[in-house]
mmCIF entry with sequence, helices, sheets and N, C-alpha, C, O atoms, coordinates in Angstrom:
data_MODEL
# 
_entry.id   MODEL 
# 
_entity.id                         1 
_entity.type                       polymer 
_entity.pdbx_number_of_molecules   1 
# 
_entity_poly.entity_id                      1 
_entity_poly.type                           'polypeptide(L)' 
_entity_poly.nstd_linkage                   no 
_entity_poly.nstd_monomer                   no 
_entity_poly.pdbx_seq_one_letter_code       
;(UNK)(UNK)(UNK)(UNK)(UNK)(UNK)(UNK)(UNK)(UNK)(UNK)(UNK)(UNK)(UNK)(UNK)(UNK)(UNK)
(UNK)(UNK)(UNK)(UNK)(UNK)(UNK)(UNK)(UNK)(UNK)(UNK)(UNK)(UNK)(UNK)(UNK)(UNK)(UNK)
(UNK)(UNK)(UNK)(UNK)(UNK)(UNK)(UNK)(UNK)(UNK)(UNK)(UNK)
;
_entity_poly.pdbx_seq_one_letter_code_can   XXXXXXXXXXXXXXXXXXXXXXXXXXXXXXXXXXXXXXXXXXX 
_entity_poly.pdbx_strand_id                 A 
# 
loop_
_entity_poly_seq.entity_id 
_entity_poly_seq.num 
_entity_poly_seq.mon_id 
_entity_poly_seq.hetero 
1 1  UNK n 
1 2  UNK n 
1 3  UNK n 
1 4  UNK n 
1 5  UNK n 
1 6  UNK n 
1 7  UNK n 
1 8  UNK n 
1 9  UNK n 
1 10 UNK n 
1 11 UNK n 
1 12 UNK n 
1 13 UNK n 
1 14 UNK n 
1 15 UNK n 
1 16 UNK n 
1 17 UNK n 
1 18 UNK n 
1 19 UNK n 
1 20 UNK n 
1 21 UNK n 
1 22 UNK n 
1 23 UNK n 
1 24 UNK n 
1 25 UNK n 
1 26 UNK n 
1 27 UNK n 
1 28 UNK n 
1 29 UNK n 
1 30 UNK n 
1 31 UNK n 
1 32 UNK n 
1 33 UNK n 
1 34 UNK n 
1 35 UNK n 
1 36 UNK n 
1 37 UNK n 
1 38 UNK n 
1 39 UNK n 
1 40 UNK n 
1 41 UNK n 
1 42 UNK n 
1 43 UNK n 
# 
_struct_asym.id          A 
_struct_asym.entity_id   1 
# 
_struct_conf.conf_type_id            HELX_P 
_struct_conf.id                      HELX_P1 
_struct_conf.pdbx_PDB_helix_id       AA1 
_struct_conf.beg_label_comp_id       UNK 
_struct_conf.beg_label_asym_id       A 
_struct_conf.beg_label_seq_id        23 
_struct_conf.pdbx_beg_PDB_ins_code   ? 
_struct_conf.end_label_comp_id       UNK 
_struct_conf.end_label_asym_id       A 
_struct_conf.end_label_seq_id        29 
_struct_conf.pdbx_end_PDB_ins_code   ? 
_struct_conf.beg_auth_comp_id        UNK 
_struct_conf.beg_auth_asym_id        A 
_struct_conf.beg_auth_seq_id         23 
_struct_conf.end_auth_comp_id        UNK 
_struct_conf.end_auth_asym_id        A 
_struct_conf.end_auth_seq_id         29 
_struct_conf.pdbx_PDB_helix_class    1 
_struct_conf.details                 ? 
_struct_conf.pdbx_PDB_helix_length   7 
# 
_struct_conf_type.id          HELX_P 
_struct_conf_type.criteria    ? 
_struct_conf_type.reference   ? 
# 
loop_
_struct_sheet.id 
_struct_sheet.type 
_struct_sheet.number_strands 
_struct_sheet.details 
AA1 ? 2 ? 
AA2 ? 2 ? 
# 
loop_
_struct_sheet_order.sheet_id 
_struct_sheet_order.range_id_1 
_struct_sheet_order.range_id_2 
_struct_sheet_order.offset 
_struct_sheet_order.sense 
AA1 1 2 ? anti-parallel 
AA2 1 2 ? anti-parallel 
# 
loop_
_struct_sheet_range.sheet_id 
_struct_sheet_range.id 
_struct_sheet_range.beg_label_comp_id 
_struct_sheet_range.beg_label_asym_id 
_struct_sheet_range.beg_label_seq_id 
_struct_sheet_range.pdbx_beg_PDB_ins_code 
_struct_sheet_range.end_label_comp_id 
_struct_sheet_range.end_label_asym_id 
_struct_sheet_range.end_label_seq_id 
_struct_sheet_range.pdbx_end_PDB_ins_code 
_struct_sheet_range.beg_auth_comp_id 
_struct_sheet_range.beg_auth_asym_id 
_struct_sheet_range.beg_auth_seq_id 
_struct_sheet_range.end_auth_comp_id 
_struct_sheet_range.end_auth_asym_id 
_struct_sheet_range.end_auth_seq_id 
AA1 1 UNK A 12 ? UNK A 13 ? UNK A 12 UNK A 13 
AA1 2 UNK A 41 ? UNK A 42 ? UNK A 41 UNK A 42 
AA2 1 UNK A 16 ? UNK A 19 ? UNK A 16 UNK A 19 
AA2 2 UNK A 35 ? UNK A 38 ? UNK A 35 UNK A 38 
# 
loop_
_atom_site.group_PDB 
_atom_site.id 
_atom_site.type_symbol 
_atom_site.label_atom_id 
_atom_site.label_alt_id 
_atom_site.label_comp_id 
_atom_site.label_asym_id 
_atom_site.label_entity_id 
_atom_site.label_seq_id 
_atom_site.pdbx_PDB_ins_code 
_atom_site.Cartn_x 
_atom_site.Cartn_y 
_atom_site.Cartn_z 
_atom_site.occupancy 
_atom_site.B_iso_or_equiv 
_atom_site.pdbx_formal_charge 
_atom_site.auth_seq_id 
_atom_site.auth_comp_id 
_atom_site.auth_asym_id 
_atom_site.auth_atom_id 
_atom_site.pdbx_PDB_model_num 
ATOM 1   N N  . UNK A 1 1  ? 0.037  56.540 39.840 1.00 0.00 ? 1  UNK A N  1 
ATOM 2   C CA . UNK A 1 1  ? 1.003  55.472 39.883 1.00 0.00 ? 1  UNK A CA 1 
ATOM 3   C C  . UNK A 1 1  ? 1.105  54.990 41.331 1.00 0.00 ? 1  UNK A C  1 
ATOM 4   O O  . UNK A 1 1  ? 0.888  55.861 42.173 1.00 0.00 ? 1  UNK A O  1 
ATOM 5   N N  . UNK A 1 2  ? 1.465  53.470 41.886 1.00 0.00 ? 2  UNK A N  1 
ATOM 6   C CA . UNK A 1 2  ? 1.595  53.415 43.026 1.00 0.00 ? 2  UNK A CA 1 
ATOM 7   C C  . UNK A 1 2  ? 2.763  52.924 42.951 1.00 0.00 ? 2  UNK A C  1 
ATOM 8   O O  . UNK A 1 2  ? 3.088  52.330 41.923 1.00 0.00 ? 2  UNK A O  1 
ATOM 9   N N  . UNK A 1 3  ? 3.631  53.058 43.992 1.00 0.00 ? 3  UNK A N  1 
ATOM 10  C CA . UNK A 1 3  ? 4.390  52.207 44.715 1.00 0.00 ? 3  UNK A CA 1 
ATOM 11  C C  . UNK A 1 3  ? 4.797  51.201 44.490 1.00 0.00 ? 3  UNK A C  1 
ATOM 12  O O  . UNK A 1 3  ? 3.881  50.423 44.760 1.00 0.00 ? 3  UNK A O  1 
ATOM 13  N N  . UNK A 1 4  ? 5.892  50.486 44.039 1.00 0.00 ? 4  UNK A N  1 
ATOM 14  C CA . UNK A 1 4  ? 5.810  48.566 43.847 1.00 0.00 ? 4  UNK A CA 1 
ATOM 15  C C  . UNK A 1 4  ? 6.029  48.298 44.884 1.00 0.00 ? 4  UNK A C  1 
ATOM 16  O O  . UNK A 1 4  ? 5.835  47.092 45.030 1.00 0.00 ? 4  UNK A O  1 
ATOM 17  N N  . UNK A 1 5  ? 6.560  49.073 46.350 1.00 0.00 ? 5  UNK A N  1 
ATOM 18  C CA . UNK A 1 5  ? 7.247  48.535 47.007 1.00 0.00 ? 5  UNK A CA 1 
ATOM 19  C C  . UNK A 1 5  ? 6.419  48.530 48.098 1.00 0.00 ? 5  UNK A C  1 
ATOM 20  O O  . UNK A 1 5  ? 6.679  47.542 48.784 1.00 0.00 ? 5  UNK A O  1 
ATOM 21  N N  . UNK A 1 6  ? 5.061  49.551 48.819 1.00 0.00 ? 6  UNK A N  1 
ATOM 22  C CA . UNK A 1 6  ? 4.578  49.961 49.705 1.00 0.00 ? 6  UNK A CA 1 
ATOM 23  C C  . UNK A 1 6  ? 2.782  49.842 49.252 1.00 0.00 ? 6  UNK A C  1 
ATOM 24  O O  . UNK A 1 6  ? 1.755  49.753 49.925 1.00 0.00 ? 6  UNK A O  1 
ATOM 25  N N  . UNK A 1 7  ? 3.032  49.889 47.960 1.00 0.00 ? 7  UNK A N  1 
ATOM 26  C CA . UNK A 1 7  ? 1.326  50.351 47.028 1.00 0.00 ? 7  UNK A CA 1 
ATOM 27  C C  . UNK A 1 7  ? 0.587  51.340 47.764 1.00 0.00 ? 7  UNK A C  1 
ATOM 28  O O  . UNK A 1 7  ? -0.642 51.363 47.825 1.00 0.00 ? 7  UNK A O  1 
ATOM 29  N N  . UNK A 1 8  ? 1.306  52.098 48.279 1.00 0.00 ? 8  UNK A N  1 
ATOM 30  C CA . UNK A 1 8  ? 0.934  53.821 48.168 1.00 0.00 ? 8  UNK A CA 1 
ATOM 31  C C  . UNK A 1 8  ? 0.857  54.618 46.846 1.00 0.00 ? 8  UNK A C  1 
ATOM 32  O O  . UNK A 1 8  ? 1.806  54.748 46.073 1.00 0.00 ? 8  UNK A O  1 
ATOM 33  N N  . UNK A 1 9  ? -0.603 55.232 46.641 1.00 0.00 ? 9  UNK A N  1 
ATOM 34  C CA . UNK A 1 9  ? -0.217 56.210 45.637 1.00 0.00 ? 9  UNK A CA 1 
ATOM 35  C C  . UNK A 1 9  ? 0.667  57.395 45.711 1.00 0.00 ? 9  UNK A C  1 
ATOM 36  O O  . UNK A 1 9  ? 0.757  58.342 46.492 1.00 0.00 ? 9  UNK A O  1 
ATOM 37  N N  . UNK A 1 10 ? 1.422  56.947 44.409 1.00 0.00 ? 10 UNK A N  1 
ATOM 38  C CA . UNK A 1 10 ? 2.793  58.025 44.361 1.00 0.00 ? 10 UNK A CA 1 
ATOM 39  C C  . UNK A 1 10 ? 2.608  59.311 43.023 1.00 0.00 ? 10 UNK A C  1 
ATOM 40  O O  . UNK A 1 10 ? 1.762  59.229 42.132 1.00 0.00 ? 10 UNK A O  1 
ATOM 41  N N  . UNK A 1 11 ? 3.235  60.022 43.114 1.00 0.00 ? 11 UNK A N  1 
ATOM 42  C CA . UNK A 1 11 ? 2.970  61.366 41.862 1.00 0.00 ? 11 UNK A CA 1 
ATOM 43  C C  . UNK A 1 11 ? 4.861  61.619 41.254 1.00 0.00 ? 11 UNK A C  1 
ATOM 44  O O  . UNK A 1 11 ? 5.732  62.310 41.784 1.00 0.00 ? 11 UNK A O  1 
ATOM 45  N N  . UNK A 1 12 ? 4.913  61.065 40.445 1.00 0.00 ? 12 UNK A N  1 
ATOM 46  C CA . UNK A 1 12 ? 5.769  61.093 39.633 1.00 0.00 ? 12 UNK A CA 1 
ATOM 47  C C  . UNK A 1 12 ? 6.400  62.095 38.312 1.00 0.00 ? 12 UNK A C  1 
ATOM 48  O O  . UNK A 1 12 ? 5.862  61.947 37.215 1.00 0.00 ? 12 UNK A O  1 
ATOM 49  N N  . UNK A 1 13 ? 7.593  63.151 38.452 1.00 0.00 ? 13 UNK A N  1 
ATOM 50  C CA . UNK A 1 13 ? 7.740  63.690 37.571 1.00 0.00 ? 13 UNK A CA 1 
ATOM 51  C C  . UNK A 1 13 ? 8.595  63.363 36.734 1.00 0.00 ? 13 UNK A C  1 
ATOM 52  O O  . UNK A 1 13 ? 9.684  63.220 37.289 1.00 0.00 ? 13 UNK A O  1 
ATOM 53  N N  . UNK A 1 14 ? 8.639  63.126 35.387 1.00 0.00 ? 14 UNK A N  1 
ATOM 54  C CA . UNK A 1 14 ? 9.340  62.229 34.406 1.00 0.00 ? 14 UNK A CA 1 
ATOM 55  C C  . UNK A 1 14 ? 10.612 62.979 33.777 1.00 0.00 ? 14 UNK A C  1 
ATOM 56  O O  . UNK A 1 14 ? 10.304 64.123 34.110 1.00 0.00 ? 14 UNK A O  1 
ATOM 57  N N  . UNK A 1 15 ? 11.320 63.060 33.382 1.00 0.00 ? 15 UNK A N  1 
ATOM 58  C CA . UNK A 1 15 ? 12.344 63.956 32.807 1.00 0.00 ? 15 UNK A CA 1 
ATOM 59  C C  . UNK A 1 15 ? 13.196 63.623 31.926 1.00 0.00 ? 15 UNK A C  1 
ATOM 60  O O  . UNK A 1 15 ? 14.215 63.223 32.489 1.00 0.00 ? 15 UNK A O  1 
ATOM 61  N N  . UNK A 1 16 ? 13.263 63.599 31.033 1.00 0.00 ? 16 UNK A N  1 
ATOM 62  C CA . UNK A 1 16 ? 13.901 62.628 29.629 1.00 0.00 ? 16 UNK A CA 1 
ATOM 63  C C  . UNK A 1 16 ? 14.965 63.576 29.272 1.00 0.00 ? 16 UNK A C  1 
ATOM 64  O O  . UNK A 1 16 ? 14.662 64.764 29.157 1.00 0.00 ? 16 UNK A O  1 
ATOM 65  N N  . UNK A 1 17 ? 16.590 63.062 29.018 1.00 0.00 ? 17 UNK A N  1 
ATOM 66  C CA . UNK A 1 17 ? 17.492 63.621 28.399 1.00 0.00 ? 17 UNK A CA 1 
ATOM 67  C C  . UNK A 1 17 ? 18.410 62.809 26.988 1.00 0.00 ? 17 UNK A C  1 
ATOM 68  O O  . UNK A 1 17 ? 18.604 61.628 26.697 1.00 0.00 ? 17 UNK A O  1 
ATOM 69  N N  . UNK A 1 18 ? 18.772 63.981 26.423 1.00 0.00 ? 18 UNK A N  1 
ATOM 70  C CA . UNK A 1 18 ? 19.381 62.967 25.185 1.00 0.00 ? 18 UNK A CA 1 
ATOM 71  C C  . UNK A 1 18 ? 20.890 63.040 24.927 1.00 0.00 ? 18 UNK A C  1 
ATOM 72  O O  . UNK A 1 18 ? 21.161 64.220 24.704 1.00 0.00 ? 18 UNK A O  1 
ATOM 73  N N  . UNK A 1 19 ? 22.025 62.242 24.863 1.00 0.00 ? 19 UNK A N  1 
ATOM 74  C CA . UNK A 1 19 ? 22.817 62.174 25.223 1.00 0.00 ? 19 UNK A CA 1 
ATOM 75  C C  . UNK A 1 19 ? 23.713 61.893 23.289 1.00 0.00 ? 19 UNK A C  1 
ATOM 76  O O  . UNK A 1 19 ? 24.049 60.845 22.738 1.00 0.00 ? 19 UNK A O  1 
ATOM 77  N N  . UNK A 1 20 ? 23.805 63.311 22.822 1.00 0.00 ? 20 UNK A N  1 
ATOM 78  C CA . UNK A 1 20 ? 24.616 62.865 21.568 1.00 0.00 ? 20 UNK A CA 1 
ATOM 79  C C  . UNK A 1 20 ? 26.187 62.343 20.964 1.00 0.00 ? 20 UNK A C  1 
ATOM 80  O O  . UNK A 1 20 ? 27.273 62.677 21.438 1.00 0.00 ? 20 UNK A O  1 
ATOM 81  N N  . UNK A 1 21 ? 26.005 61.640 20.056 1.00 0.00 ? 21 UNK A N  1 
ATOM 82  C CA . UNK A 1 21 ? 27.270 61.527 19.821 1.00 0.00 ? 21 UNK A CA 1 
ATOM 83  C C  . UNK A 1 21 ? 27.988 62.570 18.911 1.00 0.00 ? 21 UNK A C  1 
ATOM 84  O O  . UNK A 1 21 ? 29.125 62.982 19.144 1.00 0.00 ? 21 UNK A O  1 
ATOM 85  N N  . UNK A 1 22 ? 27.333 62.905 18.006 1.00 0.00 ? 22 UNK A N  1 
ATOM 86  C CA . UNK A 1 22 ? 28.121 63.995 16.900 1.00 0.00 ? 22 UNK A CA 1 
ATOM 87  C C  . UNK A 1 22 ? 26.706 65.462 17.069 1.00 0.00 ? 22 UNK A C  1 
ATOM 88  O O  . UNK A 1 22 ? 26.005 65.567 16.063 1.00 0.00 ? 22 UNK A O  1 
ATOM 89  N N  . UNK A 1 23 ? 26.456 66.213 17.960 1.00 0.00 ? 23 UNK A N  1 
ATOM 90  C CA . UNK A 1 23 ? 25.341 67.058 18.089 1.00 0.00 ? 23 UNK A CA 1 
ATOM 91  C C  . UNK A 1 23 ? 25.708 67.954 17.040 1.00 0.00 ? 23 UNK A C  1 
ATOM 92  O O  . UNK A 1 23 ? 24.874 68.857 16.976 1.00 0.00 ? 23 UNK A O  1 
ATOM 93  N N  . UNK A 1 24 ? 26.688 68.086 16.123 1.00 0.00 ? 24 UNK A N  1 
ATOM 94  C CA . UNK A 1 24 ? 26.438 69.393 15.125 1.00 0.00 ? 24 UNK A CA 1 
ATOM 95  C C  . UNK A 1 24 ? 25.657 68.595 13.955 1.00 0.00 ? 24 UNK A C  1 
ATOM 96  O O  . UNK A 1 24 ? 24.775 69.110 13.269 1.00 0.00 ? 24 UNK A O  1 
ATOM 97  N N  . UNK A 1 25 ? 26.002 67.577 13.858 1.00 0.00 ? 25 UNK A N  1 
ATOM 98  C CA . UNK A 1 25 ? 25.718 66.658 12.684 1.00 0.00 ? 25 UNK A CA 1 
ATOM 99  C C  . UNK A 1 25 ? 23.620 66.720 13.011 1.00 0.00 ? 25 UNK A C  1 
ATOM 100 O O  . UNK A 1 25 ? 22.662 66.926 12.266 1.00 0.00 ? 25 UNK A O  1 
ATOM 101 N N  . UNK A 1 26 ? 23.765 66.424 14.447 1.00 0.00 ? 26 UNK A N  1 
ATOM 102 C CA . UNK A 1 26 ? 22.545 66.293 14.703 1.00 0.00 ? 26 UNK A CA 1 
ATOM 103 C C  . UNK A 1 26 ? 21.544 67.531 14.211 1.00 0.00 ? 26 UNK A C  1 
ATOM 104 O O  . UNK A 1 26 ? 20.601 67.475 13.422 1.00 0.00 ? 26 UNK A O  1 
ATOM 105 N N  . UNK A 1 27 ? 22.037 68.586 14.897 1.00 0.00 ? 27 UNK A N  1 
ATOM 106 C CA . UNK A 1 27 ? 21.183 70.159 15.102 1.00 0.00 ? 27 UNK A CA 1 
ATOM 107 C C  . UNK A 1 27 ? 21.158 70.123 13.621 1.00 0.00 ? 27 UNK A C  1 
ATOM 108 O O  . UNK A 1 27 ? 20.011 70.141 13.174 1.00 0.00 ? 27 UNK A O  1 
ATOM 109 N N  . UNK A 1 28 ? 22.234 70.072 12.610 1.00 0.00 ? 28 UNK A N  1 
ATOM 110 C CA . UNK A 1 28 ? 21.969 70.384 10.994 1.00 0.00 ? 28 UNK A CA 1 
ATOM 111 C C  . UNK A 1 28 ? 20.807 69.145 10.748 1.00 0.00 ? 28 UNK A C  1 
ATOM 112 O O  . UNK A 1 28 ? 19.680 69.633 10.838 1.00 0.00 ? 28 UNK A O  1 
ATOM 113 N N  . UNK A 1 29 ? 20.783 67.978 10.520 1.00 0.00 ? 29 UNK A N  1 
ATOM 114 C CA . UNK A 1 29 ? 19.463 67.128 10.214 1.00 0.00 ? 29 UNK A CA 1 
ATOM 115 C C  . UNK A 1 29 ? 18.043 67.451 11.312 1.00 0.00 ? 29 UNK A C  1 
ATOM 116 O O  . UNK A 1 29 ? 16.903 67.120 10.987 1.00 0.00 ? 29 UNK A O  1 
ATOM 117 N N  . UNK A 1 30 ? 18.303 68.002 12.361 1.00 0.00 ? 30 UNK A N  1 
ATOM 118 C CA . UNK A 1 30 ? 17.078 68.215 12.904 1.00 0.00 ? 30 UNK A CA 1 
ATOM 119 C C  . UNK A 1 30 ? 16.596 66.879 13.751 1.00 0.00 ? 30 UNK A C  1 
ATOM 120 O O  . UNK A 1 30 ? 15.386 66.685 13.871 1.00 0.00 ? 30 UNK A O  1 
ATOM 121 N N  . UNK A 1 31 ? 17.352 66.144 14.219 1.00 0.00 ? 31 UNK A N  1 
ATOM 122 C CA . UNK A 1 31 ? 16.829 64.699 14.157 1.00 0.00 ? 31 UNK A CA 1 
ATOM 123 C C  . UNK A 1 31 ? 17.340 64.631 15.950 1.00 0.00 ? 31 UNK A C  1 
ATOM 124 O O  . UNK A 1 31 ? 18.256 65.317 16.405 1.00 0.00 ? 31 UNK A O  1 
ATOM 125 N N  . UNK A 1 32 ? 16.514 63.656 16.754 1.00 0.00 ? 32 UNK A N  1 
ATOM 126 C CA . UNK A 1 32 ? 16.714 63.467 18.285 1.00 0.00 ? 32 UNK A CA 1 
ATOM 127 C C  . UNK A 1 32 ? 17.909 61.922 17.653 1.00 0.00 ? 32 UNK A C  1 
ATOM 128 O O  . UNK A 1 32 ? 17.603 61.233 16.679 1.00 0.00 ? 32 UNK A O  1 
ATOM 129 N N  . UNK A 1 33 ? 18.604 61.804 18.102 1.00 0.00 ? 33 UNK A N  1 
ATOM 130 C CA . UNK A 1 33 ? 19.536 60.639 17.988 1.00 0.00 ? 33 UNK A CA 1 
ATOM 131 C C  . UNK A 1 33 ? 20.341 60.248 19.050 1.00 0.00 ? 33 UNK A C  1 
ATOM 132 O O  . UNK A 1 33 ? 20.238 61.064 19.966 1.00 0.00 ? 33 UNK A O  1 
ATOM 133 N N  . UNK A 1 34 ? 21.196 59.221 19.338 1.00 0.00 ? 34 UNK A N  1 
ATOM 134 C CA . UNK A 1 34 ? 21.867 59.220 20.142 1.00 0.00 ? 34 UNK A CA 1 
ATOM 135 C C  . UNK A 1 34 ? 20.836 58.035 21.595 1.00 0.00 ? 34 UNK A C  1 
ATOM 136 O O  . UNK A 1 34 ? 19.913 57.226 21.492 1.00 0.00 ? 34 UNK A O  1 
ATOM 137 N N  . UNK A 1 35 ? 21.624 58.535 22.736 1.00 0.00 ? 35 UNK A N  1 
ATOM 138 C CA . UNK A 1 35 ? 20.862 57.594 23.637 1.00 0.00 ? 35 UNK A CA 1 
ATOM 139 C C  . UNK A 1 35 ? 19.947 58.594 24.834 1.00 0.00 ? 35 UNK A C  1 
ATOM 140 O O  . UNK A 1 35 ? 20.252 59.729 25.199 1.00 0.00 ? 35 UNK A O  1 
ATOM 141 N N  . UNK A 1 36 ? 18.926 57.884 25.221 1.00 0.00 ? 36 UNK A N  1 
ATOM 142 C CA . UNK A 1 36 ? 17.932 58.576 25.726 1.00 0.00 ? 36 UNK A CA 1 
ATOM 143 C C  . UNK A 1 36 ? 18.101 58.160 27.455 1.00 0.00 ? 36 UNK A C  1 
ATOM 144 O O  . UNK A 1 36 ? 18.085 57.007 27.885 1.00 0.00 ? 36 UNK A O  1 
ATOM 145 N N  . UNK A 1 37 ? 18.213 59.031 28.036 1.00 0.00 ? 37 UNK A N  1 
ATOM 146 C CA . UNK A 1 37 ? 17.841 58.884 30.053 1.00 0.00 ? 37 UNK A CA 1 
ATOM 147 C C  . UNK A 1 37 ? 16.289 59.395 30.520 1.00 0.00 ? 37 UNK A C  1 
ATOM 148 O O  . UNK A 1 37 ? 15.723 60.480 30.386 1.00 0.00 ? 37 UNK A O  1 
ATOM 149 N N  . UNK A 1 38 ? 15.953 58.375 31.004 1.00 0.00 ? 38 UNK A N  1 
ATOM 150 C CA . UNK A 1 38 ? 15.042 59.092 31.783 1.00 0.00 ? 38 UNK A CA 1 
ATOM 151 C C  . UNK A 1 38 ? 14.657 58.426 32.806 1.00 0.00 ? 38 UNK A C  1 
ATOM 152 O O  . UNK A 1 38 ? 14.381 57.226 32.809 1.00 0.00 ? 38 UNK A O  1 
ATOM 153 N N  . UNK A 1 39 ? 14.598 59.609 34.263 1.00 0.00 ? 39 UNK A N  1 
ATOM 154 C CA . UNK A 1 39 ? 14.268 59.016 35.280 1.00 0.00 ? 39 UNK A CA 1 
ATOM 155 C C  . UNK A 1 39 ? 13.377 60.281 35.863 1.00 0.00 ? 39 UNK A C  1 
ATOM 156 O O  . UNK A 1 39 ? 13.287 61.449 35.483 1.00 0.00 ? 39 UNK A O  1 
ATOM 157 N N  . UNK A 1 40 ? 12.601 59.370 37.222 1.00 0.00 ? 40 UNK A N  1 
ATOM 158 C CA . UNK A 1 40 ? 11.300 59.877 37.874 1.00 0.00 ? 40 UNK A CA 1 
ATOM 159 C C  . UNK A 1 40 ? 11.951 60.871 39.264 1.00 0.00 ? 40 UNK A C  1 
ATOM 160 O O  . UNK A 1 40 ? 13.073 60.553 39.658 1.00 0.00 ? 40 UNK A O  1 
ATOM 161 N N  . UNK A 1 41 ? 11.457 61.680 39.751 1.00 0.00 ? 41 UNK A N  1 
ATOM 162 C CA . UNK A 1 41 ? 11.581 62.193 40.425 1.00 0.00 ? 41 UNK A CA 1 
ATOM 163 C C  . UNK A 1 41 ? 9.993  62.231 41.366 1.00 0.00 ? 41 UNK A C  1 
ATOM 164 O O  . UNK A 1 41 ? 9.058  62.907 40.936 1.00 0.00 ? 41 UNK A O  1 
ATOM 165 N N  . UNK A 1 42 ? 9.890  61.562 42.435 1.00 0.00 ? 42 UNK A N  1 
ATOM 166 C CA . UNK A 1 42 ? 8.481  61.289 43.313 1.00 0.00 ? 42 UNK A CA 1 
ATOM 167 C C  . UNK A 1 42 ? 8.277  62.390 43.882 1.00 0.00 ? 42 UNK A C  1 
ATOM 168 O O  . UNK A 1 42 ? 8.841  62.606 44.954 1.00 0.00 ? 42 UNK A O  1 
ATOM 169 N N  . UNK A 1 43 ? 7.039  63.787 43.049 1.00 0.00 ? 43 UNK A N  1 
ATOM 170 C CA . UNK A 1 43 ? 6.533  64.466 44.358 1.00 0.00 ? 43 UNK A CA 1 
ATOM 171 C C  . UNK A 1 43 ? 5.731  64.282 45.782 1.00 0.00 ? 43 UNK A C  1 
ATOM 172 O O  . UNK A 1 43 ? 5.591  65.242 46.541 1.00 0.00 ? 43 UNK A O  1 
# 
């Protein structure tokens, strides 16, 4: 990946979280729901 800002190649670690609204409801259906974050962390 590079850079938008410099176009240096950059190394990026990705990290996705899920943010529920009813998680018992969830864990019993088995199902990812709700809203998703994810942001980069540049090694």
């Amino acid at each position: 990946m590079k850079c938008p800002h410099c176009d240096t190649a950059i190394s990026v670690t990705w990290t996705k979280y899920f943010i529920y609204e009813d998680k018992e409801e969830i864990e019993a259906y088995n199902i990812e729901a709700g809203k998703e974050i994810r942001y980069g962390i540049i090694n």
